[in-house]
C-alpha positions as CSV (number, residue, x, y, z in Angstrom):
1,X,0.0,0.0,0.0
2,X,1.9,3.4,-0.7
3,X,0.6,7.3,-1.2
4,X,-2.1,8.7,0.4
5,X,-3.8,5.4,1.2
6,X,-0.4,4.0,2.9
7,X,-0.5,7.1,4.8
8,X,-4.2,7.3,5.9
9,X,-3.7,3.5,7.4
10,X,-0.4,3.9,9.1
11,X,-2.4,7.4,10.8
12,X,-6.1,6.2,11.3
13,X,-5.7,2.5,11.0
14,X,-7.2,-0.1,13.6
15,X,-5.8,-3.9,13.7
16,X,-8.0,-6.7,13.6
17,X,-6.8,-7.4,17.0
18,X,-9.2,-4.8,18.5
19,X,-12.5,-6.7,17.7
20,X,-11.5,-9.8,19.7
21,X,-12.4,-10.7,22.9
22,X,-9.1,-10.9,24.4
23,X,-8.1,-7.7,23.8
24,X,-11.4,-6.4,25.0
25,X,-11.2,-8.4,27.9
26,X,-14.8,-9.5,27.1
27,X,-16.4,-12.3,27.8
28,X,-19.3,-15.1,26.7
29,X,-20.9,-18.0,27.9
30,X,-20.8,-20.1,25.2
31,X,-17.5,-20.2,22.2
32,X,-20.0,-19.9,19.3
33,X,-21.7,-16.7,20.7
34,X,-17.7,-15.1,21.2
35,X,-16.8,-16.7,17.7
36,X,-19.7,-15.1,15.9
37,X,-19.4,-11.4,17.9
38,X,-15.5,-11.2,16.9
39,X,-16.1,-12.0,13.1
40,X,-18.6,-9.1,13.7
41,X,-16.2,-6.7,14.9
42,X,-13.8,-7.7,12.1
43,X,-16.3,-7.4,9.6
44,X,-16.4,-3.6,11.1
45,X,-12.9,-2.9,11.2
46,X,-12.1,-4.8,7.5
47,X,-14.8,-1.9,6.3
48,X,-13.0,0.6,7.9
49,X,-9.3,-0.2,6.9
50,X,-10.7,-0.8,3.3
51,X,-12.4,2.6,3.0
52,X,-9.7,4.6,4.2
53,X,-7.4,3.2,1.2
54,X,-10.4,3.3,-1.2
55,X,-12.4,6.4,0.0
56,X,-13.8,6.6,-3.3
57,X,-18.1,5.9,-3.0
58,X,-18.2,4.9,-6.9
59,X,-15.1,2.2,-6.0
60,X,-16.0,1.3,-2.4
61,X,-19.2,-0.7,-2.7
62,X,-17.3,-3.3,-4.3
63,X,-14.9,-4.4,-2.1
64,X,-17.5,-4.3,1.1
65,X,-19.9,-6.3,-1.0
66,X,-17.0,-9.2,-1.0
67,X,-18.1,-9.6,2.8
68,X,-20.8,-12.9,3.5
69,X,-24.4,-11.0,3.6
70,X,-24.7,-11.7,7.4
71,X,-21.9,-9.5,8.6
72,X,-22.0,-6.9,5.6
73,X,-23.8,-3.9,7.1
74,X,-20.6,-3.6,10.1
75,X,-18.5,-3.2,6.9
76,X,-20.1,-0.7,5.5
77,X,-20.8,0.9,8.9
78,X,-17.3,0.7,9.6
79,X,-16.3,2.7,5.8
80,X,-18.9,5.1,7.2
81,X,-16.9,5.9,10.3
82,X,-14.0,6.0,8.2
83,X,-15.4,8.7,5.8
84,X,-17.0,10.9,8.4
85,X,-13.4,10.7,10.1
86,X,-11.5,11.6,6.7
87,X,-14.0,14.3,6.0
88,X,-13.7,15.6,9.4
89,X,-9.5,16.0,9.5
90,X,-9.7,17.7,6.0
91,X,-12.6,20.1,6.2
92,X,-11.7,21.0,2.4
93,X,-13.0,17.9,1.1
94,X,-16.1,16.7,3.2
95,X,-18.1,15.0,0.5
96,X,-17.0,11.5,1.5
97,X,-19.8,10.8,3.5
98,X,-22.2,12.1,1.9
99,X,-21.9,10.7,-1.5
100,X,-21.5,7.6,-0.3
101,X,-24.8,7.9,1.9
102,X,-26.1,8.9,-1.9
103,X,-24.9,5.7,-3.3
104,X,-27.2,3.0,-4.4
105,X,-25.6,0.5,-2.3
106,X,-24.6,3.1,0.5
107,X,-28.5,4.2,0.7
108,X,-28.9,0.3,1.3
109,X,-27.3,0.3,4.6
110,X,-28.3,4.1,5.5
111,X,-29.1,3.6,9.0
112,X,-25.8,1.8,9.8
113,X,-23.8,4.9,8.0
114,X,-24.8,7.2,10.6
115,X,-23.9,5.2,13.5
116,X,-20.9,4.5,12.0
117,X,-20.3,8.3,11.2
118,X,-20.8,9.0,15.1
119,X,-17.9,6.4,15.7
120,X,-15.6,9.0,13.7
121,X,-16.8,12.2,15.4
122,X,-16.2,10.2,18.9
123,X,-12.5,9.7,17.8
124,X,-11.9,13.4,16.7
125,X,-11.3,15.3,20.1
126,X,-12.8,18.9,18.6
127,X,-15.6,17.4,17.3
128,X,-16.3,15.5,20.2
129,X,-16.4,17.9,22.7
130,X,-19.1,19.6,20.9
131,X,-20.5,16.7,19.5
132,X,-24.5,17.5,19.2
133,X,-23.4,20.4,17.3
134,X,-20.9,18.6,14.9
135,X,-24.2,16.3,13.8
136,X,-25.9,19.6,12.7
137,X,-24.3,18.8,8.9
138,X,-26.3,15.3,8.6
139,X,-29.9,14.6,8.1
140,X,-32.2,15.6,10.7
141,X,-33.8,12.8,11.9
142,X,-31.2,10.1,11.3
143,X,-28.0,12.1,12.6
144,X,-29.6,10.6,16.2
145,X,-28.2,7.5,15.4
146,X,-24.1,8.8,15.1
147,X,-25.5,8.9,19.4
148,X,-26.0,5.5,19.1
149,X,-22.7,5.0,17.5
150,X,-21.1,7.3,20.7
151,X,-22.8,5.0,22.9
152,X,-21.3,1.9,21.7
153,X,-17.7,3.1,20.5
154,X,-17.4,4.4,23.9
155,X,-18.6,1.2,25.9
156,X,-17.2,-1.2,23.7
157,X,-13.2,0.5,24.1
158,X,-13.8,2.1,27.6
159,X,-15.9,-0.7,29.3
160,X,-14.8,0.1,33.1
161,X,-15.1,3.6,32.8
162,X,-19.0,3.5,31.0
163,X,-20.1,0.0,32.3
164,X,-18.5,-0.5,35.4
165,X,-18.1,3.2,36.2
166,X,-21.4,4.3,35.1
167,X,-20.1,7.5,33.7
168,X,-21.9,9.6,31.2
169,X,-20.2,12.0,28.6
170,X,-20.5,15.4,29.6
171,X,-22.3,18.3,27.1
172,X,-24.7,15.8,26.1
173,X,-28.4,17.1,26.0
174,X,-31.3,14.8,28.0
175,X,-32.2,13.3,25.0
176,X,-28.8,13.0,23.4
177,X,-28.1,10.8,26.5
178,X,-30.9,8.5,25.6
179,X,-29.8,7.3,22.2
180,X,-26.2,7.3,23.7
181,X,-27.6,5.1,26.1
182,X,-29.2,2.6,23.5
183,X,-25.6,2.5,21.7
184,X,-24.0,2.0,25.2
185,X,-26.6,-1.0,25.8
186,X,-25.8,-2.4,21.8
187,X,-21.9,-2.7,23.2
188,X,-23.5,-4.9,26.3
189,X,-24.3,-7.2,23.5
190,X,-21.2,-7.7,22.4
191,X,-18.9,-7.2,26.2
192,X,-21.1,-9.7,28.3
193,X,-21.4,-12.0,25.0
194,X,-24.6,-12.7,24.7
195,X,-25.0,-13.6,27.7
196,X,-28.6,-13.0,29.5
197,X,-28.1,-13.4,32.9
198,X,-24.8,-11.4,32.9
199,X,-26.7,-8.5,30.6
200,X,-29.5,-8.5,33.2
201,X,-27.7,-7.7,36.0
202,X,-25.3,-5.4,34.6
203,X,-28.3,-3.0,34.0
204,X,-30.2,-3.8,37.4
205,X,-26.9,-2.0,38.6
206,X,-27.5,0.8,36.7
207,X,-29.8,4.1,37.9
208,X,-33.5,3.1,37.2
209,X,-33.8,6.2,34.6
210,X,-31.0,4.9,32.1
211,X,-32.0,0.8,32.0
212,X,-34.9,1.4,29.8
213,X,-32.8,2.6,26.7
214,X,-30.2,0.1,27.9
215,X,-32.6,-2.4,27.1
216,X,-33.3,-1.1,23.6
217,X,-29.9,-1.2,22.9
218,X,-29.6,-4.7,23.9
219,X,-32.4,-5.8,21.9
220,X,-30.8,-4.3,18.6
221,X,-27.8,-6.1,19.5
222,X,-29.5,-9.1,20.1
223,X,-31.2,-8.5,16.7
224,X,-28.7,-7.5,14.3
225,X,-25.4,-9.0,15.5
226,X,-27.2,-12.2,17.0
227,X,-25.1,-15.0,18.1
228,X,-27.2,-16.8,21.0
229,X,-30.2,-19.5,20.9
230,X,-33.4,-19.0,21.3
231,X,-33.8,-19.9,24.7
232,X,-31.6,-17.2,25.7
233,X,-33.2,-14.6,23.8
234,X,-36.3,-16.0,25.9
235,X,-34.6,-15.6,29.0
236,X,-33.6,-11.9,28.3
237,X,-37.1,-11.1,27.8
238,X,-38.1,-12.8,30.7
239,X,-35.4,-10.9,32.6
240,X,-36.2,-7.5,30.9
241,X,-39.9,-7.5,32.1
242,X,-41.3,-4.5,32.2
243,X,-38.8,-3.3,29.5
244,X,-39.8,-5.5,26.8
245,X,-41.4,-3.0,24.3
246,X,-37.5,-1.6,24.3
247,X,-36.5,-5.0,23.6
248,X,-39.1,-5.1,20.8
249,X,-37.9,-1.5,19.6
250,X,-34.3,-2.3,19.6
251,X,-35.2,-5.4,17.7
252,X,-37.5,-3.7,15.3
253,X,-34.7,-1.4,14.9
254,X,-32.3,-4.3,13.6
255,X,-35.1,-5.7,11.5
256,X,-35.7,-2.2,9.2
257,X,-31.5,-2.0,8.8
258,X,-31.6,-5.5,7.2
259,X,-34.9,-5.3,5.5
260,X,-33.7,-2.2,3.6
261,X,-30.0,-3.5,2.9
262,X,-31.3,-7.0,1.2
263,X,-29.5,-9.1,3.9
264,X,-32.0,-11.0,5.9
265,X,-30.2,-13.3,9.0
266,X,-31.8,-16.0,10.5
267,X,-31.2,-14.8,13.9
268,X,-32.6,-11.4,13.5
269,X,-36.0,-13.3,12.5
270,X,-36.1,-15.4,15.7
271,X,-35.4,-11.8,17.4
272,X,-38.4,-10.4,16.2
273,X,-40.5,-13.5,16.8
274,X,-39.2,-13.8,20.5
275,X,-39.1,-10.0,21.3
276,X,-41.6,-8.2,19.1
277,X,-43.9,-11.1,18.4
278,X,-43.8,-11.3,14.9
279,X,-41.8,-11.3,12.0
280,X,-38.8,-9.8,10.9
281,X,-40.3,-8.4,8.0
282,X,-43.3,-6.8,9.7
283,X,-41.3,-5.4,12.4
284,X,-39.8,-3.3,9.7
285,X,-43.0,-2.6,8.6
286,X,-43.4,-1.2,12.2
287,X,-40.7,1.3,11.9
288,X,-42.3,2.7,8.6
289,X,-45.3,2.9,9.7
290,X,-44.7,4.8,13.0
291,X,-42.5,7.5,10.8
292,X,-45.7,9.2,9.3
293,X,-46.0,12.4,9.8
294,X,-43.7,12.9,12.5
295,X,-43.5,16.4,14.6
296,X,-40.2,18.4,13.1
297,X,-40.5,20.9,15.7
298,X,-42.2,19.7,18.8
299,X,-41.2,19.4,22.5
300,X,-39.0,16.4,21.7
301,X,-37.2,15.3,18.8
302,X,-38.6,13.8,16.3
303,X,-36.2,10.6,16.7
304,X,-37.4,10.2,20.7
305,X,-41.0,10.7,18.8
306,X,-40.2,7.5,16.8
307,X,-39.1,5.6,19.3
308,X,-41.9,6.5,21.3
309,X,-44.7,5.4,18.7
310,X,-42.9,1.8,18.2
311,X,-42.8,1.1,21.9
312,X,-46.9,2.2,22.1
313,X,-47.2,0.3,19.1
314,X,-46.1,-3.3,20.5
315,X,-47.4,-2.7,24.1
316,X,-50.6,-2.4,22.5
317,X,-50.0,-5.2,20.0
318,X,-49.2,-7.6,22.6
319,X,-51.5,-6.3,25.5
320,X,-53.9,-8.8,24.5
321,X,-51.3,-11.4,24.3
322,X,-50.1,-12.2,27.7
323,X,-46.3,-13.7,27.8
324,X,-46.9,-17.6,27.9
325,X,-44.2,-19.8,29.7
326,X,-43.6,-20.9,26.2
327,X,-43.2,-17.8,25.0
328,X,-40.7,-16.5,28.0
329,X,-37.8,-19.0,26.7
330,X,-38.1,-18.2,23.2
331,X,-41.3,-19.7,21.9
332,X,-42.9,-16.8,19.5
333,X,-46.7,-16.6,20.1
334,X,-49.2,-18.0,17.8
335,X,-51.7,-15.6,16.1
């Protein structure tokens, strides 16, 4: 690799060593759940590495299309977090990003791009400390998600201090907490490995007014990364309880980013059946639905407005539907 790509790796590079568990100091019950989490997080990084040497968004798609389906939206998350980073650190050239989101196969995966973009701004110290306002240049309602992305580059490299520690980042509006607290819950996924019981009482130990959107974050983990049977996706729900619609939001979540890239995983299915219900596909549906005329300028943010109307829609959904013993380890509901 030489010129300008030899030099943007040897700068902004990240090994493959980072995903793994050692290095993390993670942990998971069971080998396959760690095995299938650390090809995630390589998937990630091998998007990242391959988009700083081929920034280009007419080139790119290519090469992060050479990754198997199941694991091809962290690739081109992580070439999102990679452009947002290069188009940060040379503010004469910040179309990167953009034209890639543009992209046919780019628009594919548009959700992921933004989390990805918010891993980049949480790596660049002057955008960071200002953070809210360095979103201000992406797409009003979807720029929420580079939060998410905060959330879970933060607790997935500074574990003790956001896990353990319980600290927050500071200059973060109320709401800009939330959804860094659903990306902070998404890295759960991956740290306690899957792992129910482990998840479960990490968040007990948490203050009561931050597990909620922990728990969304955990059911998008569980969702789009998967990894675990279905008995212990049951036994998260059982143990999220009064959180489920956040389970069945984080979940839904997962199912709209792979309905609208093409790349439909079996355990993202048996996610939705377990914690929203129903299918993969109409969990999406969900998602759409509840983005109809949303408020642009009301009280809250028209993200936390979404949110909102997907939780409302599956507590109503299933209020009729009482959680069966069956259903609590995994055992989706018959309609």
């Amino acid at each position: 690799m030489t010129g300008l790509a030899g030099i943007r790796r040897r700068w902004f590079g990240i090994s493959p060593e980072e995903a793994t568990f050692a290095r993390r100091g993670f942990s998971a019950a069971e080998p396959a759940a760690q095995a299938h989490l650390e090809t995630a997080g390589r998937a990630f990084i091998e998007g990242y590495n391959t988009a700083l040497a081929t920034p280009q968004a007419a080139e790119l798609p290519a090469e992060l299309n050479r990754v198997e389906s199941t694991f091809r939206g962290f690739a081109f998350e992580g070439a999102a977090m990679a452009l947002a980073l290069l188009d940060l650190v040379t503010p004469w050239n910040r179309r990167r990003f953009d034209d890639f989101c543009r992209s046919p196969e780019g628009d594919g995966h548009y959700y992921l791009l933004f989390v990805g973009a918010g891993w980049a701004v949480a790596r660049v110290p002057w955008a960071r400390r200002r953070f809210e306002r360095s979103l201000r240049r992406y797409h009003p309602l979807y720029r929420w998600l580079a939060l998410d992305g905060y959330g879970f580059h933060e607790g997935f490299f500074y574990t003790t201090r956001l896990v353990a520690e319980q600290q927050l980042p500071p200059r973060l509006s109320d709401c800009a907490r939330r959804v860094f607290d659903q990306g902070l819950g998404r890295s759960l996924w991956f740290s306690h490995g899957g792992d129910a019981d482990r998840l479960a009482a990490t968040v007990a130990r948490f203050p009561a007014a931050r597990r909620e959107d922990l728990w969304s974050g955990i059911g998008l983990g569980a969702a789009y990364a998967g990894g675990v049977s279905r008995q212990q996706l049951g036994q998260l729900l059982e143990h999220a309880r009064r959180h489920a619609t956040h389970l069945a939001q984080g979940a839904s979540f997962a199912a709209k980013a792979r309905v609208r890239a093409g790349n439909p995983a079996p355990h993202t299915e048996l996610a939705c059946q377990v914690f929203c219900r129903t299918s993969a596909d109409e969990a999406a549906a969900v998602t759409d639905n509840c983005l109809e005329n949303l408020p642009s300028n009301g009280a809250k943010p028209a993200y936390e407005v979404w949110r909102t109307r997907i939780r409302e829609h599956f507590a109503t959904a299933t209020a009729t539907e009482p959680i069966s013993t069956a259903a609590r380890i995994g055992e989706p509901a018959h309609r």
